[in-house]
Every structure is written in C-alpha cells, then in structure tokens.
N, C-alpha and C positions, 0 to 999 in steps of 0.2 A: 588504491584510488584510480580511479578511470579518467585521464585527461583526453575534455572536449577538444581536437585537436584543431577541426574548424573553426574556433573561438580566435585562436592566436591571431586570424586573416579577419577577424570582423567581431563587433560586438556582441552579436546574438545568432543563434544555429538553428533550423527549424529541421528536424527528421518527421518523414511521414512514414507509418511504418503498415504496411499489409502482407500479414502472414497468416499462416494454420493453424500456432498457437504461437502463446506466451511463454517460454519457458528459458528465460535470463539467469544470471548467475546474480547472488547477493552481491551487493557493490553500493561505493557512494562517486561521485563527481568532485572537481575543481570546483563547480559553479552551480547555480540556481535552475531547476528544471520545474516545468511545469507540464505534467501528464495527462494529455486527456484521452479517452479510451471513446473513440464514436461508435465502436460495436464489436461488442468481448465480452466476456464474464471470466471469473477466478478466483485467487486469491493474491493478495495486494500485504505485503509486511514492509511496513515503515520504521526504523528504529525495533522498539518492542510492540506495535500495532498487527492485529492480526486480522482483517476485515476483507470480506467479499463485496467483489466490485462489478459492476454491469456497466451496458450499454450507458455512455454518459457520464461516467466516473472522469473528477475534475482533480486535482491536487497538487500542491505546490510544495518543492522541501526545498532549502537552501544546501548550499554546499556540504560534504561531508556526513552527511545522513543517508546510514545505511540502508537501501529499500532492495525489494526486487518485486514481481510480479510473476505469475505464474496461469496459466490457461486454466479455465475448471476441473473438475474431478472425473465428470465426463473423459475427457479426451485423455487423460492420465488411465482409467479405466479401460476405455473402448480403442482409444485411438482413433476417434472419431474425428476429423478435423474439422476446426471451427473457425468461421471469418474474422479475423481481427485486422480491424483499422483504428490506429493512433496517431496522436500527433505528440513530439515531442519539441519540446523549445526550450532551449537550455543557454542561460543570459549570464555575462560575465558580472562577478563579484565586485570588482574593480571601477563600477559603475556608482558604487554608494561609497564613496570616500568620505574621510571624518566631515569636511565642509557639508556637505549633502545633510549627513546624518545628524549636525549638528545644529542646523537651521528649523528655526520653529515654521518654517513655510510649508515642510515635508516630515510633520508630526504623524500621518495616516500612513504613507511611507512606509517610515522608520517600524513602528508598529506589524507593518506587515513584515517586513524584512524580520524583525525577531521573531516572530510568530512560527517561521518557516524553519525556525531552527528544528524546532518539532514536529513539521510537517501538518499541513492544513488539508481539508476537503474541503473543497467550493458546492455549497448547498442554494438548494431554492432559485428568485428569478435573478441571483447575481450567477448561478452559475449559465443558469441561460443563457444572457446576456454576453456570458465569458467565451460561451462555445461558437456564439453566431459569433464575435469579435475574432475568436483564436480562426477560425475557417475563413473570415477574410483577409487575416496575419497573412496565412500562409500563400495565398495568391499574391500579396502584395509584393514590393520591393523598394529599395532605397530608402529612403524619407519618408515615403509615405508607411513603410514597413517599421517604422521607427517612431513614426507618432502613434500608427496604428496599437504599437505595444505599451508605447507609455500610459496612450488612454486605459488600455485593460490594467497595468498594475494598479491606475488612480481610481476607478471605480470599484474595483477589488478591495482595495487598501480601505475605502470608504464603507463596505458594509462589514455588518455582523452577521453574515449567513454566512458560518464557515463552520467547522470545530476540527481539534484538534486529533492529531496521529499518534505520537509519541507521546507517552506519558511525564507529568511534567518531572523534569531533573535528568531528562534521560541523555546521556552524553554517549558520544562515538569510542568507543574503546579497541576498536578492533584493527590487527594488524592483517596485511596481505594474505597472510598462512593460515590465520582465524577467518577471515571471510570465503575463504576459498573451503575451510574444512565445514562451518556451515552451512554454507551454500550446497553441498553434499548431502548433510542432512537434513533443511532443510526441503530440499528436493524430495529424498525419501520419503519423509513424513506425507507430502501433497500427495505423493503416488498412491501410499500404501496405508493413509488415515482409516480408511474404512475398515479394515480388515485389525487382527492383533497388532499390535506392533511392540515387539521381543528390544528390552532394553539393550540385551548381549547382541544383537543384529547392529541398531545404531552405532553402540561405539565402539563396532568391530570397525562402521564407517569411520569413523570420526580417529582411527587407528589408537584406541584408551581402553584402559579398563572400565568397566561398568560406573565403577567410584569415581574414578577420576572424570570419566565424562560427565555424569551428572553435577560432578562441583563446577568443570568447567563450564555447564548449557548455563548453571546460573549466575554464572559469575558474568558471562557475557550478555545473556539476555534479562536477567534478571525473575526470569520465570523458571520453575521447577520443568524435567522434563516433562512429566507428566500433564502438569496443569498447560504447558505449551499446546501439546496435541489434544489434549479436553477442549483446549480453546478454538483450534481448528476447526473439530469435531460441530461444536456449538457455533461457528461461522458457517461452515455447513448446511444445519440443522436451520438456520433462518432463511437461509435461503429455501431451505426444502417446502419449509414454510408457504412461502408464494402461495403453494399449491394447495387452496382448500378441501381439498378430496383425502390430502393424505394426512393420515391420525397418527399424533403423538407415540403409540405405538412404533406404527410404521419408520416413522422420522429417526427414532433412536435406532434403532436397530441398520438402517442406514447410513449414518452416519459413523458406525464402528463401536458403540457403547452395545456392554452383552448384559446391561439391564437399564428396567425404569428408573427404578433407586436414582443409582447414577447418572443418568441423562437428566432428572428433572431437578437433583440436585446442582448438577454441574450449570443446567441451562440457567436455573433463576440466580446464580453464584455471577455469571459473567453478563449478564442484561437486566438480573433485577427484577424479571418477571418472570411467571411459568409458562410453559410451553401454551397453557390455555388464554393466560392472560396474553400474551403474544399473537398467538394467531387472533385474537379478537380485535387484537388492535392493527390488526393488519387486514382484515376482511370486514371490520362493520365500522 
C-alpha cells in the first residue's frame, strides 16, 4: 500500500503530473483518488478491468483498489515519447465517518463513496463539467479549494453517466510481494502483447513454474493467463479501430493474434460485437 504522505498535513493532495510516459508500478492507496488524464493515451487496469484510455480519461476508485496505468503500445514499441499531463487528487477517507454516512441528507454521497469501491469512469457532460471543475480545483486554495471539491463530489454523486471498473464482487487480495511480482508481469505483457508471448518467459518473471504461475495469475486476477492478454490484445484492437482505413485483417494481426479464427472470436467474446459490427458503430 502506497501512503499519501501529504494527507497527514491536510485533507486533500492535488499532484499534477507532466511526463514522457506512463509507466507506474501496480499499487493501491490509503485514500480516495481521482484520475484525470488531460492528454495521454494507454492502458488503464483497475482491480480486474482492462481498458484503453485517451485524452480526457476521468476515474475515481476509493481506497485499497489495485490500479496502475501505463503509456501506449506505441512508446513501449518505438520508444517514442509521448506528452502526458494528469492531474491527480487524492482525499482522505476519514472524511466520511459513520455520522456522514449515516444521514439521509447525503444518500447520493454515500452511493458514490460505494461505487468507488469498484472503481468508476466519469462519462458524457458530467465528466465535462468534472474536468472544467477539477482544472479550477487545482488553481484554487484554502476554502475556496474546499467548496471547490465538494461541489465536484455533489454533482458527480448526483448523475448516472458513469460505469463501472471492477467487476462486481471483486475484492483486494493482494499482499506487498504479489503487487510487486505483478506489476512485473503486468509490465511485460504491455511491452510485448504484440508479438508471441512464451508462458515459460512469464513465470520465469513471476520466479514459478509454468503450473504454478497460471494457478497463481488466476487466483489473484481472477482471469485465465491467456484470456488476460487476449483481453489486452482486444483493448488494443478497438482502439486500432479509430482508424477507418484499417481492415480487420490488419487490426488482428497487429494486435499479436496469428489468426482470424481467433481475433473475431476473442473480439465478439469481450464486447459482444464483431469486429464489423464495431467499427460500424464507430464510424456511421
């Protein structure tokens, strides 16, 4: 666990953060963070969530939720460096004591506060609204920095343009020595999605037998290895998407799958749709 040490001197910590890339270690907090990415792209693992995030990416997890972030595939590939600015705001837990939580006055609140236990995306014009609010957060100070946030958590709390991260039932299980040895693999996987990726390589990482690592990836994530990095591959692949020029073909074979079969199987497996249905509902 990562403790916000700035917290202990004050309520709430605002980091702004402008680097090259993304590339954090798996971790959770003491306290409540809210992530907003004002221009970056990558990929984004919340608890068991696996989802590519762009310019504008909003999110909120409550304490104890393992996340991390990572810069695109690009810059893992090329080494290309890419501008990111974020803003991070991270609010002490000790704010919502049973009295608070208990008051029907702060029903929408409360609501929110559990929500986060799973980790939320701020969608539509509440995240709008969230972003112009969070950019004047961070200019402010004292008091006014102080009402500034509580309006964002009460309008937030107030809509339904969010959805969730973590899948529901999904709890924290992971100790110091399991976050750290993820976070390893983890990382590989980002680097080297594209290409094979050899089970005996990983849990050479991961210091296990091939058996044992596999009982272990799903005991802690709850996902098979396999279907982990298929899911990557397919976060990927929708982003690749964007691009109306490039044909399903293309897309798989980019993305590290060495056939159709399995990409269109994998892709309607994890979205629900095919690759055609997809791009349709992205360009018309």
């Amino acid at each position: 666990m990562q403790n916000i040490d700035p917290l202990a001197r004050g309520s709430m910590f605002i980091k702004e953060i402008k680097t090259s890339n993304l590339n954090d270690q798996f971790h959770f907090h003491n306290v409540h963070e809210i992530a907003l990415i004002l221009k970056g792209n990558g990929k984004r693992i919340v608890g068991d969530s696996i989802e590519h995030f762009t310019d504008g990416d909003l999110v909120i997890m409550a304490p104890s939720l393992p996340h991390v972030t990572y810069s695109g595939n690009d810059y893992f590939l090329t080494k290309n460096y890419q501008e990111v600015h974020a803003l991070v705001i991270y609010f002490n837990p000790d704010w919502f004591d049973e009295d608070i939580l208990s008051s029907t006055d702060f029903i929408s609140l409360i609501k929110l506060i559990k929500n986060t236990e799973r980790g939320i995306e701020i969608l539509g014009d509440t995240k709008m609204k969230a972003i112009k609010a969070l950019i004047k957060l961070k200019n402010s100070r004292g008091l006014e920095r102080m009402i500034r946030f509580l309006d964002i958590l009460d309008f937030v709390s107030k809509s339904d343009e969010y959805k969730y991260l973590a899948s529901e039932g999904y709890s924290n299980s992971y100790a110091q020595n399991n976050l750290e040895r993820l976070g390893e693999v983890y990382k590989f996987i980002m680097e080297n999605f594209t290409d094979t990726i050899k089970l005996s390589d990983v849990s050479c990482i991961a210091n296990m037998t091939p058996t044992a690592f596999c009982k272990y990836f799903k005991s802690k994530t709850g996902k098979t290895f396999s279907d982990f990095i298929n899911e990557v591959r397919i976060s990927h692949a929708c982003k690749l998407f964007l691009d109306i020029n490039l044909t399903a073909s293309e897309v798989c074979y980019s993305c590290g799958f060495n056939n159709l079969t399995s990409f269109n199987n994998n892709f309607k497996r994890f979205t629900k749709m095919t690759p055609t249905e997809y791009k349709k509902k992205l360009h018309f």
